[in-house]
Structures are given as structure tokens and as C-alpha cells.
C-alpha positions as CSV (number, residue, x, y, z in Angstrom):
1,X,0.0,0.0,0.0
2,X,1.1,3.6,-1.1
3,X,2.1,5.4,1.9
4,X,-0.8,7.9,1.5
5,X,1.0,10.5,3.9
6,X,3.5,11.3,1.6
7,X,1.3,10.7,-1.3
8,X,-1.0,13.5,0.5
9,X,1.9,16.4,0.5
10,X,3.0,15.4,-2.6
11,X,-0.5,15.7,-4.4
12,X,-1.3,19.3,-3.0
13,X,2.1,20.3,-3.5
14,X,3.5,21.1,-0.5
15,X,6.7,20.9,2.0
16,X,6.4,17.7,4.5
17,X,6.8,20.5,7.3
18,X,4.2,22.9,6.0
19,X,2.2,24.6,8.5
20,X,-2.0,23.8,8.7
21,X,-2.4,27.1,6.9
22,X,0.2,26.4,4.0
23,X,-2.2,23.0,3.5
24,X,-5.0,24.6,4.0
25,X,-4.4,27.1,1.0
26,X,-2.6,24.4,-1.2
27,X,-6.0,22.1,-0.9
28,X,-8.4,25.3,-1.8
29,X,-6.3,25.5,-4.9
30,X,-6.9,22.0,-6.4
């Protein structure tokens, strides 16, 4: 199984030690 963790960062594009609000405006985005 794909280790979705990684797969997660990597499919919105951001650093593995992004911040909740880096994610945040990475996933509104897509």
C-alpha cells in the first residue's frame, strides 16, 4: 500500500513541514 502520507503532501504540492495554513491554502487550490 502507497504510503498515503506522503502521497497526500506530494498531491497538493506542499513541503512535508508545511504549516496547517500552507495546507489549507494548497487544498483550496486544487
Amino acid at each position: 500500500m502507497a504510503d498515503t502520507k506522503r502521497d497526500y503532501y506530494e498531491v497538493l504540492g506542499v513541503e512535508k513541514n508545511a504549516t496547517a495554513e500552507e495546507i489549507k491554502k494548497a487544498y483550496r487550490k486544487k
